[in-house]
N, C-alpha and C positions, 0 to 999 in steps of 0.2 A: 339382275344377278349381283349381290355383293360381293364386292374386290376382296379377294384375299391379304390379312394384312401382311406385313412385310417388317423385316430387319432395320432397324434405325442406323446400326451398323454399316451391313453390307447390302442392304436393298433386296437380299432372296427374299421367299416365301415361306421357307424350308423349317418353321417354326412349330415347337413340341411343347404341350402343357402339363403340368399337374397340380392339384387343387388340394394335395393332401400333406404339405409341409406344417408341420408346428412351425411357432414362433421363437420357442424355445422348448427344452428340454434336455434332464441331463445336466453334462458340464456345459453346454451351449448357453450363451448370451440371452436374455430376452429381449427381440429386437423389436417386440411392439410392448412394451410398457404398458401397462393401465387400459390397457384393448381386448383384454381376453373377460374372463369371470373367474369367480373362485373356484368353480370345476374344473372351467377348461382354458387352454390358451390360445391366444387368438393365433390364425392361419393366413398362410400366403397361396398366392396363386404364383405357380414357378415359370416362365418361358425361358426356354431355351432354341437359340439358332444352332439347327446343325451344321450349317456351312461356316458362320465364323466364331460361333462359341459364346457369343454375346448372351447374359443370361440376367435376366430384369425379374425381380419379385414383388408384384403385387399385393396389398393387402386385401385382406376378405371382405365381403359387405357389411358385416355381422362389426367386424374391426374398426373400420368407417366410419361404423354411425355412432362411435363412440370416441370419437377423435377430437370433435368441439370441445367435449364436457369432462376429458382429458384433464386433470392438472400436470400430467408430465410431458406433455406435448405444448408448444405454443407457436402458433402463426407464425411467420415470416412478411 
């Protein structure tokens, strides 16, 4: 049986997803640059803890694979 993950935070379980954030749009920021296409913008994946609030945004697969070959991103 796989372990349910947990808060980095507070250590619950108590954690809730959604897969349907833009990256930007509107007056909002674009937070993944050069990740999306000319149609569309690239997406996060949102987790939210309900017990201490703590809330971590993923980037999409699709976002990902497009992150090497970036010129607006660079390694660390």
């Amino acid at each position: 049986m796989q372990e349910k993950p947990s808060c980095p935070e507070c250590g619950q379980s108590n954690l809730y997803a959604t897969d349907k954030v833009s990256a930007c749009g509107g007056y909002a920021p674009n937070y993944l640059p050069g990740l999306g296409s000319f149609l569309s913008v690239a997406r996060f994946t949102v987790v939210v803890c309900k017990d201490c609030g703590l809330t971590r945004f993923f980037a999409s697969p699709p976002a990902l694979a497009k992150l090497t070959e970036s010129t607006k991103w660079h390694k660390l």
